[in-house]
C-alpha positions as CSV (number, residue, x, y, z in Angstrom):
1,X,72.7,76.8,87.6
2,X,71.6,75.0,91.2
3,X,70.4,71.7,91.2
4,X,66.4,72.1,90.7
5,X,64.9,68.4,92.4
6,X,61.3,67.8,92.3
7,X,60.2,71.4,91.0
8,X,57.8,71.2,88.3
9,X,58.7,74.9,87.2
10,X,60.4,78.2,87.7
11,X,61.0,81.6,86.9
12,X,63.9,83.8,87.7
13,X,62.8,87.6,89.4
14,X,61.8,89.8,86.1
15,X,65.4,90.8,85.3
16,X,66.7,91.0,88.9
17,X,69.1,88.5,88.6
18,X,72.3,90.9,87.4
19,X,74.0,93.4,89.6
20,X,76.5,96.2,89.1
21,X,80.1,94.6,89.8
22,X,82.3,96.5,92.1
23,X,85.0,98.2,90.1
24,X,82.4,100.7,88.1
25,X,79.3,100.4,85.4
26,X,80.5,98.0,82.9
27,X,81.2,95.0,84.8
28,X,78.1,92.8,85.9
29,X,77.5,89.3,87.8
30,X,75.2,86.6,88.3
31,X,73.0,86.9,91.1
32,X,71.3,83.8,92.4
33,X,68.3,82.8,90.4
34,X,65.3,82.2,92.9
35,X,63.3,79.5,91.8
36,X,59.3,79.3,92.3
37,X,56.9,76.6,91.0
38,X,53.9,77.3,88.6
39,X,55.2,80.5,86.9
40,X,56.3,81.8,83.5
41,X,59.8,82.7,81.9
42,X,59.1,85.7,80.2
43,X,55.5,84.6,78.4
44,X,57.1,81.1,78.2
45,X,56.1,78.3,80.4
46,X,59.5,75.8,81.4
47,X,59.1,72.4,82.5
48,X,61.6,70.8,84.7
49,X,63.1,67.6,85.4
50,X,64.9,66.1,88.2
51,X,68.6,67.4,89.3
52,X,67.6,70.3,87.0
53,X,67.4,69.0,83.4
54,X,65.0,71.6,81.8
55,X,63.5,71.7,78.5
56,X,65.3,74.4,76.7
57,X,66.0,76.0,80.2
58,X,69.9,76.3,79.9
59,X,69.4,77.8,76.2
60,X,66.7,80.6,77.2
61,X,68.3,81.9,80.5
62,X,71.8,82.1,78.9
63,X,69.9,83.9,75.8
64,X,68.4,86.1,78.1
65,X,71.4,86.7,80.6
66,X,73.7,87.4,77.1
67,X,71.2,89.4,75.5
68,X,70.8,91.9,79.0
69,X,74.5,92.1,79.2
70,X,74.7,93.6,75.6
71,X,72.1,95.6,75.7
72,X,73.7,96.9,79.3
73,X,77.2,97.4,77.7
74,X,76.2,99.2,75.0
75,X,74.1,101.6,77.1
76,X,76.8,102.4,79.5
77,X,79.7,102.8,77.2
78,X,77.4,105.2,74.7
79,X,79.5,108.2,76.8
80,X,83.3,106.3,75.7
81,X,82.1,106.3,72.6
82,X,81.2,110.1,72.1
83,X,83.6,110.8,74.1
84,X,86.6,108.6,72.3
85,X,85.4,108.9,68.6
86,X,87.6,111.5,66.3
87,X,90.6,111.3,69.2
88,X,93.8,110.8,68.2
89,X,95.5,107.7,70.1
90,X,99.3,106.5,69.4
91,X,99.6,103.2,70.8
92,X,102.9,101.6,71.5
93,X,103.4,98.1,71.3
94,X,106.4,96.6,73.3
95,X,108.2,94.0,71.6
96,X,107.6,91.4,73.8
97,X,103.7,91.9,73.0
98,X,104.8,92.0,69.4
99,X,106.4,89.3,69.8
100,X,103.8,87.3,71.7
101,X,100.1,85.4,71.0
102,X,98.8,88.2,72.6
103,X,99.0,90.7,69.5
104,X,96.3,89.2,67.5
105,X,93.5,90.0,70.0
106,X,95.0,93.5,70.4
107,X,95.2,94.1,66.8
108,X,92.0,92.8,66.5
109,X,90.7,94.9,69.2
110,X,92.3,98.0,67.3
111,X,90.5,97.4,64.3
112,X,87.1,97.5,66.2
113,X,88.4,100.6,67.8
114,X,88.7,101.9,64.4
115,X,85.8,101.8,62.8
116,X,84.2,103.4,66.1
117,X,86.2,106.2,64.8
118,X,89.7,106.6,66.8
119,X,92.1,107.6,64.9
120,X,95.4,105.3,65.8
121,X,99.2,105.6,65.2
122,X,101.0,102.1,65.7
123,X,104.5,102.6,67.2
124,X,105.8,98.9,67.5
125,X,108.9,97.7,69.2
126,X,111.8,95.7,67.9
127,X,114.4,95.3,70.6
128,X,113.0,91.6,71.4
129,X,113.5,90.4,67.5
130,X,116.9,92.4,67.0
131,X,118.5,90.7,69.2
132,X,117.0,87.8,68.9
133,X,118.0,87.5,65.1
134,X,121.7,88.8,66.0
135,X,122.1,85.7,67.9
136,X,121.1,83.3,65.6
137,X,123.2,85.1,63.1
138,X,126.3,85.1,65.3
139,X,126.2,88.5,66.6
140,X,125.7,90.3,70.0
141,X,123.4,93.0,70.6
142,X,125.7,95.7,72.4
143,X,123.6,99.0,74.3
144,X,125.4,102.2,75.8
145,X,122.8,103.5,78.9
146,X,118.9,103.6,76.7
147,X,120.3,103.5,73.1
148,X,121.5,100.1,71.4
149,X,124.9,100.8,69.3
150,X,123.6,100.1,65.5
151,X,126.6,98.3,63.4
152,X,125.8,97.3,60.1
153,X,125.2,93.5,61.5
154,X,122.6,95.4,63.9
155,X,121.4,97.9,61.2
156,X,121.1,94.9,58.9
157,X,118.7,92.9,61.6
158,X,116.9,96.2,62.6
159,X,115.8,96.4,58.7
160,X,115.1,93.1,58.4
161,X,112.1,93.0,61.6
162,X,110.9,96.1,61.0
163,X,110.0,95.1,57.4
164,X,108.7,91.7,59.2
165,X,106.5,93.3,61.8
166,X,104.8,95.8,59.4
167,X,103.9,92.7,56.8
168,X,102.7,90.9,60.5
169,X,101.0,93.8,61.4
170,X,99.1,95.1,58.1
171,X,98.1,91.2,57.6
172,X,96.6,91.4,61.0
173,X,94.5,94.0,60.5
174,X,93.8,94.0,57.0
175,X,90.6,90.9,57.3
176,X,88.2,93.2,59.3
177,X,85.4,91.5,61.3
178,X,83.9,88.4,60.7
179,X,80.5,88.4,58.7
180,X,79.1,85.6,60.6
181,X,75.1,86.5,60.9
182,X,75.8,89.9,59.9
183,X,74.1,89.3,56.3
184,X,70.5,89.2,58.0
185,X,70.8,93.3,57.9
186,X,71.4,93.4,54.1
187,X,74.0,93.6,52.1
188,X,76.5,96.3,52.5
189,X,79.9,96.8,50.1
190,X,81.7,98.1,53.7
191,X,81.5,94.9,54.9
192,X,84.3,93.9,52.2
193,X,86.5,96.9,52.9
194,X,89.9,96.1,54.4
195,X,91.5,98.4,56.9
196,X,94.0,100.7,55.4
197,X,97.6,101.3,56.9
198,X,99.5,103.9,55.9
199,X,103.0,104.0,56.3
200,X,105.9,106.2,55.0
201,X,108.9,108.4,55.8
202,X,107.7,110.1,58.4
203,X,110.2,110.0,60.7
204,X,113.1,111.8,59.6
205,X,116.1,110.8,61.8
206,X,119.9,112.0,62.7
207,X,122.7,110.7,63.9
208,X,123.8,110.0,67.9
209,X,126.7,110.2,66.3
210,X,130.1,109.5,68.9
211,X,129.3,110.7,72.5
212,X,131.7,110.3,75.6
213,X,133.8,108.5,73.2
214,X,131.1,106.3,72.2
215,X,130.3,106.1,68.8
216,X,126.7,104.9,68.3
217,X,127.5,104.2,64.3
218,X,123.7,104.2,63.0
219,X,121.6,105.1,66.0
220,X,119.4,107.7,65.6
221,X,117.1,111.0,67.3
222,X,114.5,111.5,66.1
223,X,114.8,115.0,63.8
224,X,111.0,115.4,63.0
225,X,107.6,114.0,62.7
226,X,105.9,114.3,59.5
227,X,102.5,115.7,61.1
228,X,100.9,117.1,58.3
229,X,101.4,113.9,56.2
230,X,100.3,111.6,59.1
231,X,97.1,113.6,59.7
232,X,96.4,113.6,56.0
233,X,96.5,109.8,55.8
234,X,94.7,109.1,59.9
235,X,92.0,111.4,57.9
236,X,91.8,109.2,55.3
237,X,90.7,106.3,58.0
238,X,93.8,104.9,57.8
239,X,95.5,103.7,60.3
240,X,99.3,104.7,60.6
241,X,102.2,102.2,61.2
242,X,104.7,104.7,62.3
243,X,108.4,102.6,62.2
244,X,111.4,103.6,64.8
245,X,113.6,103.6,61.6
246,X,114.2,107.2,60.3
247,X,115.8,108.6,56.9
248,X,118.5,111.3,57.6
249,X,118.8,114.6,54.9
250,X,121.6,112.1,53.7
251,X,119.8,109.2,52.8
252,X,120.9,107.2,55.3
253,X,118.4,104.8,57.7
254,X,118.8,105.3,61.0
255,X,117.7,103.1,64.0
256,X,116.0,105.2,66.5
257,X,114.6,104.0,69.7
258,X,111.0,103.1,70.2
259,X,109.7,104.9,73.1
260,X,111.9,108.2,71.9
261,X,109.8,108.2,68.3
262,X,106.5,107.4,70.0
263,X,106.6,110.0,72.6
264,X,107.8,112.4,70.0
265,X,104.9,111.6,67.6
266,X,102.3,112.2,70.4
267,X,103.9,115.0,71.7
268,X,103.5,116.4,67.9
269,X,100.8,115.4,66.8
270,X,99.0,116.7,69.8
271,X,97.1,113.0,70.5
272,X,95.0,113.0,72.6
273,X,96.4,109.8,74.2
274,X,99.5,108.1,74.2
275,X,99.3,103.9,75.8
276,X,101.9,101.6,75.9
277,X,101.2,98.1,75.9
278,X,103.8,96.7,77.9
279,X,103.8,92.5,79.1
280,X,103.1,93.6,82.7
281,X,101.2,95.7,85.3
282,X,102.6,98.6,87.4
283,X,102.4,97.5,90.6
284,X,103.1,99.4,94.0
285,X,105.5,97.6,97.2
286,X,102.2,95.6,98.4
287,X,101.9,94.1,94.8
288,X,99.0,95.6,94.1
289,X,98.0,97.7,90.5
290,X,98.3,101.1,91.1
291,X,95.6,102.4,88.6
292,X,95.9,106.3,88.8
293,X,99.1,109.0,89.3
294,X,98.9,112.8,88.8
295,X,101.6,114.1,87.3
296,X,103.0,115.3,90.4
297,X,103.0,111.7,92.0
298,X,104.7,110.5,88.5
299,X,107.1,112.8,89.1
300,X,107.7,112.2,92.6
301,X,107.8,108.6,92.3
302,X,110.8,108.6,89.7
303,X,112.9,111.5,91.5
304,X,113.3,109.5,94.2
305,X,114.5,106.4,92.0
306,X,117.3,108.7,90.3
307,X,119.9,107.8,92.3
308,X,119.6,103.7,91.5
309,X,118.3,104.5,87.6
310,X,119.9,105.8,85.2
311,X,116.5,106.6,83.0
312,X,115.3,108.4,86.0
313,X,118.3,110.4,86.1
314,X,118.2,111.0,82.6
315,X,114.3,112.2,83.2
316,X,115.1,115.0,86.0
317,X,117.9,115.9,83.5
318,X,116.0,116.3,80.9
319,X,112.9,118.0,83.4
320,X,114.5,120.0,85.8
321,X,113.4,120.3,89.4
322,X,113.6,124.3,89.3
323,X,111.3,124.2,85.9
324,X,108.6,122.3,87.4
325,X,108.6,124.5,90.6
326,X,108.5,127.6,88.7
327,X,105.0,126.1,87.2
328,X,104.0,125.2,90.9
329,X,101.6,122.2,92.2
330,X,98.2,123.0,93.6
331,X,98.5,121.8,97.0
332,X,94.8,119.9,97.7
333,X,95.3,117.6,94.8
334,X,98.3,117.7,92.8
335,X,96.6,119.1,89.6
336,X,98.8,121.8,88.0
337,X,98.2,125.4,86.8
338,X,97.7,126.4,83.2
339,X,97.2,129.3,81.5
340,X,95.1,128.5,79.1
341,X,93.6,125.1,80.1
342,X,96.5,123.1,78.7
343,X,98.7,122.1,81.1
344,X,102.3,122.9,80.5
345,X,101.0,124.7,77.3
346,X,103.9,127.5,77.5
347,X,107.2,126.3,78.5
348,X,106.9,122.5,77.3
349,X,104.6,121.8,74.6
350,X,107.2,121.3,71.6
351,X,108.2,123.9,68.9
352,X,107.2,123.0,65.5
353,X,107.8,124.1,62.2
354,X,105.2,124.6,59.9
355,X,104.1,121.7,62.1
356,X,106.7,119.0,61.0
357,X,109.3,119.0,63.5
358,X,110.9,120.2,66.8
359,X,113.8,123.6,66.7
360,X,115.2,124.8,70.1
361,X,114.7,128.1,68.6
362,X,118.6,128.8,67.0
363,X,118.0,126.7,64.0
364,X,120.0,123.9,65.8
365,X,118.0,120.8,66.1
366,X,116.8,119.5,69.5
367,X,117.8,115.8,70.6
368,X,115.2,115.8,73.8
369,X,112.2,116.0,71.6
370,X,111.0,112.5,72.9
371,X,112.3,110.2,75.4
372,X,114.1,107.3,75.2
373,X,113.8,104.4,77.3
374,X,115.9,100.7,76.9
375,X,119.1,99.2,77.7
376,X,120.4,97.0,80.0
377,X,117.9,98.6,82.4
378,X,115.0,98.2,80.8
379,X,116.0,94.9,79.4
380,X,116.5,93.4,83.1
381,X,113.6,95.1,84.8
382,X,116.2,96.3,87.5
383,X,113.9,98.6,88.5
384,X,110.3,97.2,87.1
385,X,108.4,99.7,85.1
386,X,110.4,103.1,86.2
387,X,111.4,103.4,83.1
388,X,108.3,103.7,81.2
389,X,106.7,105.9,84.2
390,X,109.4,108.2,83.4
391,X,108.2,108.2,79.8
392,X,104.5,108.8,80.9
393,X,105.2,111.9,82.9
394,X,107.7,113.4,80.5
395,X,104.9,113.0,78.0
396,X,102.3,114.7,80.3
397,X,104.3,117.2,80.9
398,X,104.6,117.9,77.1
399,X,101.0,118.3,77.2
400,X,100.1,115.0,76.6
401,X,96.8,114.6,79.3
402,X,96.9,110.8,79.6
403,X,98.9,108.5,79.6
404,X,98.0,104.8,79.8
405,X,100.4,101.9,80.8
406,X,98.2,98.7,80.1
407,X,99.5,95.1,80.8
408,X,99.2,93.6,77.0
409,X,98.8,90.2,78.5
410,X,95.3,90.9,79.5
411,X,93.0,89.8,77.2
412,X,90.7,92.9,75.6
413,X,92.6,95.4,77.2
414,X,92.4,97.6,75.1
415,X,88.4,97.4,75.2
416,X,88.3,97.3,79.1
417,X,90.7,100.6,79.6
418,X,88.7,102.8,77.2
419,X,85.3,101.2,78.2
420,X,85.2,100.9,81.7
421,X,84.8,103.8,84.5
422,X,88.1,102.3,86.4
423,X,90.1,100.9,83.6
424,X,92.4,97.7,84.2
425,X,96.1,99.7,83.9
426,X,97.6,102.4,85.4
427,X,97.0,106.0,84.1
428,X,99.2,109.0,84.6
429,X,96.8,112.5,83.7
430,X,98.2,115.9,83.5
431,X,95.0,117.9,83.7
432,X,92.4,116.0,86.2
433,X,90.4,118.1,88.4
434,X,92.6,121.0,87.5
435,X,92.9,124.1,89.8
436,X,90.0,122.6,91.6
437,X,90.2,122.5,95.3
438,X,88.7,123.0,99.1
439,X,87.6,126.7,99.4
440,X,89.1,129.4,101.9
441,X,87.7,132.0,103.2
442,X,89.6,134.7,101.1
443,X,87.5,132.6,98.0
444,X,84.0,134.6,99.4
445,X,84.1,137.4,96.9
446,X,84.6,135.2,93.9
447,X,82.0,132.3,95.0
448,X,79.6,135.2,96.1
449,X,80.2,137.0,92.6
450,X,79.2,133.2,91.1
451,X,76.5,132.7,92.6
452,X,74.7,136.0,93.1
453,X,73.3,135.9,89.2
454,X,71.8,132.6,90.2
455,X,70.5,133.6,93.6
456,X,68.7,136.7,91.5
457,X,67.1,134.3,89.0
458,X,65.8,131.8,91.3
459,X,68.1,129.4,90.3
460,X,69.7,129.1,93.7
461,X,68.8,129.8,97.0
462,X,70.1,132.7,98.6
463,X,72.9,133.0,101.2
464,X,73.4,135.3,103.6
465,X,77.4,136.2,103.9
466,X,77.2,134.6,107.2
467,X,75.5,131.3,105.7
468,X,78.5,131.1,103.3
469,X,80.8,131.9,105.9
470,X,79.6,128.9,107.7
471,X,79.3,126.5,104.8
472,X,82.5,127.3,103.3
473,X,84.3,124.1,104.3
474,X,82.1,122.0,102.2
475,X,83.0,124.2,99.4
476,X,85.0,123.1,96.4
477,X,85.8,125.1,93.8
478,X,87.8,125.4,90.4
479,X,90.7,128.1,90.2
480,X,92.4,129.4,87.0
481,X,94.8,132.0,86.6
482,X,93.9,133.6,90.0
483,X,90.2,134.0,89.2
484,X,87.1,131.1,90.4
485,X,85.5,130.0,87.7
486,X,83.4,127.2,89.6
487,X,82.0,126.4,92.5
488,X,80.0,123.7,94.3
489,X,79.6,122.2,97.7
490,X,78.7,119.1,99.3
491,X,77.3,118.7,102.4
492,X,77.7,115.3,104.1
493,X,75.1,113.5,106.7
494,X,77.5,110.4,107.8
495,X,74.9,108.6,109.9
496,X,72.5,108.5,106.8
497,X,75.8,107.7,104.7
498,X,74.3,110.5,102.0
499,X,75.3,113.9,101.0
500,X,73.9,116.6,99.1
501,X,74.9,118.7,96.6
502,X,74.4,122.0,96.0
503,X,75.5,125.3,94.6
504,X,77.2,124.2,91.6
505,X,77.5,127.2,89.5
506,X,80.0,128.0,86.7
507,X,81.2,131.6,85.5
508,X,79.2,132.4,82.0
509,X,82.9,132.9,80.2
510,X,83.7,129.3,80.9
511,X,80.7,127.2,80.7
512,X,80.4,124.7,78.1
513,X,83.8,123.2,78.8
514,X,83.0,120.8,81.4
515,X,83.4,122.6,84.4
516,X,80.4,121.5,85.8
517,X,80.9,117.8,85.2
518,X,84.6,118.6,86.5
519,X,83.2,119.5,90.1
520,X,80.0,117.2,90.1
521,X,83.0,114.0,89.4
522,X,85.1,115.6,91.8
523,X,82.5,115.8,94.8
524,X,81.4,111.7,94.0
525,X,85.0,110.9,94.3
526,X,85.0,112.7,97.9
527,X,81.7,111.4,98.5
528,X,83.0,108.0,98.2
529,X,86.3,108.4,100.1
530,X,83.7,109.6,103.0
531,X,81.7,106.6,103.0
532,X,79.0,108.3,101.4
533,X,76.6,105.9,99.7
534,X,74.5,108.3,97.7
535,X,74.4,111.8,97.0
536,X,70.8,113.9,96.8
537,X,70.0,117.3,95.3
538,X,67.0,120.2,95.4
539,X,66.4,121.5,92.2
540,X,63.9,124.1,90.7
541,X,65.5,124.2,87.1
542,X,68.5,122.2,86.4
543,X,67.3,119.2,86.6
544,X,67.9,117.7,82.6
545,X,71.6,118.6,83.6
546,X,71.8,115.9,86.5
547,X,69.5,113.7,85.0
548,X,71.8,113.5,82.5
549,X,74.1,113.0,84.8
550,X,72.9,109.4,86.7
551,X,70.7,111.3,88.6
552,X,67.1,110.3,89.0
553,X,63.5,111.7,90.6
554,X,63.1,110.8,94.6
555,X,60.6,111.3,96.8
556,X,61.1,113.7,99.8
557,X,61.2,110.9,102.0
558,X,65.0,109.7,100.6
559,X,65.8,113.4,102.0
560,X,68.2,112.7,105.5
561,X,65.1,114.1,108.1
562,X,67.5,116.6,109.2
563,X,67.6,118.2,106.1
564,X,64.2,117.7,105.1
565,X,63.2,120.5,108.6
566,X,64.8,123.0,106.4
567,X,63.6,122.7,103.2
568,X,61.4,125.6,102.0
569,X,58.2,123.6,100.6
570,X,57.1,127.3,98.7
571,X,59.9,126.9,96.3
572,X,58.5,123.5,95.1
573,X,61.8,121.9,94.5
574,X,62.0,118.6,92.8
575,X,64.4,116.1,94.8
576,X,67.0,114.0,93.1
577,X,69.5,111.1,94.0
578,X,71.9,109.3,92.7
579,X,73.5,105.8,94.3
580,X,77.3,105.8,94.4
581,X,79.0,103.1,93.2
582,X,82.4,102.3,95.2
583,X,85.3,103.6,93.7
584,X,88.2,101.9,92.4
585,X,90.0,104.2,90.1
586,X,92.7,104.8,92.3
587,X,92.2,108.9,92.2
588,X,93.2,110.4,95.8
589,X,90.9,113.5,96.5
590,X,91.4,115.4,99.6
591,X,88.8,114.8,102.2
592,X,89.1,117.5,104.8
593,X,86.1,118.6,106.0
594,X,86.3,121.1,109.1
């Protein structure tokens, strides 16, 4: 607070004093508090001192500022929490965040997550305490390209920490929340309830078994996920501790390599999510996060490291160059086709059998049903993350839709990924803004057949062909299998730093499945690379849907006077707006406008 001298009293502005941070709705910061003499804190009347000693001053603004901030959170992360709650998330934890201070908070963080309703698989790492044990037994850890070669001292030490880190783990999780002031509500038998963790064979494992005349004793692949037993026990709110040691049809325990069982178990289980909490950021050449990659860039970026990584190499090996081309990019964004609305849901989502494991369809097990990541390489950060990039996009291409890659060293990471508009790590999505993209002119017919049914209701206003013809270039719309199945356009005035939207209209076999809210986020983000400011809308008798939607009643007189020569005042439209906040996700949308 500044130094108040000689003021008798003051008040801050009602509630003025917090503003929207830059990187999106969740984070807030103190504005100046203006001080005036005479007045009233909220109903209470504050007397000062000199140099700014107060009478209960410092207690009742940071009351007030604390309780605004909590009410403000919780209001604008109600959509993460629909949106999040039921989803299936498999986290993997790096050893080196397993092995650092920074896994209580994240644990801790986990267990809040939890009883929000995500449903979590726990994949954590063990390369860190392996070796670290085989040392100070007298042993050396010995790797062949990603996979460590298991000898019994190794297979010994691999038992040993995974039994260590599950006790570590389920002890961590198992106190729940602290009941400090919580009694005030009642009492409530939940309150006592540990959270369950559910562990178990399933992973069951094979051997490498001797390749190029390397014989990786007892390294394993993973064989197959136990789905149906892991779903039984995430729907019994448990949350799963999945271990990278496996149990071959023999009996034996395999050591299988972290990222390879993690990826696998997303990539069966169909999660929603797969993050890796690694012990740094992903940065580009200018040091700077790089918070957003399609697929395509994913892709792109590791190709061209192949030649100076061997995980790279093994991920266009595993991917090949002519397989992706045969699925074809969309050229205005990167997004990539689908048949059905899952990307890649054909040729790469996984085979299962009676949804417990992977067959490459002649009864012969598959060894690329994951991907493994680790060795020297990833051990010396030779080449900096690559190797987990490589992991995100051959999980995205699995069918996987986001990846995150979050820096575990943050603290509430976890919280400020999910929560937050922007996130704080570096996402790689298979499926945003799908198919959408600027319209052409042979696109007439099918926005025409769109938006005819609205123009014949009232809905919309009606174009003539040559109208559309001219406003085609702020047109975007959504393509899928050949046929548009949404359309909207934007229509920028730079020297009022506005747009409007208009013409959003979605073909009745596909509404209902966020279409709409697919264009209207894909026309702010263009706003915004524009240097548009705010965006402003006519509307007769949508307007719950944008309301809904951030969007709130104007008068005519926010309308750019331009626009406002042409509006038809018979229809009675109500006008809406909506201030854009600047954008920091990191998501590239094309910006042509003819």
């Amino acid at each position: 607070m500044p130094a108040l001298c000689g003021i008798n009293s003051w008040t801050p502005p009602a509630r003025n004093y917090l503003q929207r941070g830059l990187n999106g709705s969740n984070s807030l910061k103190f504005l100046p508090l203006q001080v005036n003499c005479g007045k009233r804190l909220w109903g209470r009347r504050l007397r000062c001192r000199v140099l700014g000693e107060t009478d209960d001053v410092g207690f009742e603004v940071s009351s007030a500022i604390k309780d605004d901030l909590f009410v403000g959170f919780f209001r604008e992360a109600w959509p993460y929490f629909l949106a999040h709650r039921g989803s299936t998330f498999v986290v993997l934890i790096s050893a080196e965040i397993v092995d650092s201070p920074h896994l209580d908070h994240l644990l801790m963080d986990i267990s809040l997550l939890h009883g929000l309703g995500i449903k979590f698989v726990l994949v954590p790492g063990t390369h860190v305490q392996i070796d670290r044990l085989l040392s100070e037994r007298g042993s050396e850890a010995k790797y062949v390209g990603r996979y460590r070669i298991t000898d019994p001292d190794s297979l010994e030490a691999a038992m040993d920490t995974s039994g260590r880190i599950r006790l570590i783990i389920e002890a961590k999780l198992s106190p729940g929340p602290s009941l400090t002031g919580v009694r005030r509500h009642g009492e409530n038998s939940r309150w006592h309830a540990s959270v369950g963790v559910a562990g178990g064979n399933f992973l069951a494992a094979k051997k490498r078994g001797v390749v190029e005349g390397i014989d990786y004793a007892s390294t394993g692949e993973v064989k197959k996920i136990d789905v149906s037993r892991i779903r039984e026990s995430l729907d019994q709110d448990s949350i799963v501790l999945l271990s990278n040691l496996g149990y071959s049809s023999s009996g034996e325990v395999l050591n299988c390599n972290t990222y390879e069982v993690a990826t696998a178990c997303a990539l069966a289980l169909g999660a929603e999510k797969l993050i890796c909490i690694m012990d740094g950021p992903i940065l580009d050449e200018s040091s700077r996060l790089i918070r957003f990659l399609t697929l395509q860039d994913a892709d792109m970026l590791v190709r061209r490291r192949a030649e100076q990584s061997e995980i790279a190499a093994n991920y266009v090996k595993a991917v090949s160059q002519e397989d992706f081309n045969h699925l074809g990019y969309n050229g205005s964004n990167g997004s990539l086709p689908s048949q059905n609305g899952n990307v890649f849901s054909q040729r790469y989502n996984p085979t299962f059998q009676n949804g417990i494991g992977f067959d490459n369809g002649n009864g012969l097990w598959s060894s690329e049903q994951g991907f493994a990541i680790g060795g020297q390489e990833k051990l010396s950060r030779s080449n900096g993350y690559l190797s987990e990039l490589a992991a995100a996009a051959f999980v995205c291409r699995g069918g996987v839709q986001r990846v995150h890659l979050l820096d575990g060293t943050i603290g509430g990471v976890l919280l400020k990924e999910l929560f937050q508009r922007d996130g704080v790590g570096t996402m790689v999505a298979s499926d945003l803004y799908e198919g959408a993209r600027m319209a052409r002119v042979s696109d007439i017919p099918g926005i025409k057949e769109l938006l005819q049914p609205l123009e014949e209701s009232g809905t919309l206003i009606r174009r003539t062909d040559e109208e559309l013809v001219k406003a085609l270039p702020s047109f975007v719309i959504v393509e899928r299998e050949g046929h548009i199945i949404a359309c909207a356009a934007l229509f920028p005035y730079f020297e009022e730093k506005c747009g409007e939207v208009a013409a959003i209209a979605v073909s009745p076999d596909c509404r209902g499945q966020g279409q709409g809210d697919k264009l209207l986020d894909y026309i702010e983000k263009k706003a915004s690379s524009l240097g548009l400011q705010m965006l402003f809308l006519l509307t007769t008798r949508t307007a719950d849907w944008f309301v809904r939607r951030g969007f709130s009643e104007c008068s005519i007189d926010h309308i750019p006077e331009q626009r406002r020569k042409k509006i038809n005042l018979a229809r009675r439209s109500k006008y809406y707006m909506k201030k854009l906040l600047p954008d920091k996700s990191g998501i590239r949308i094309d910006c042509t406008f003819a």
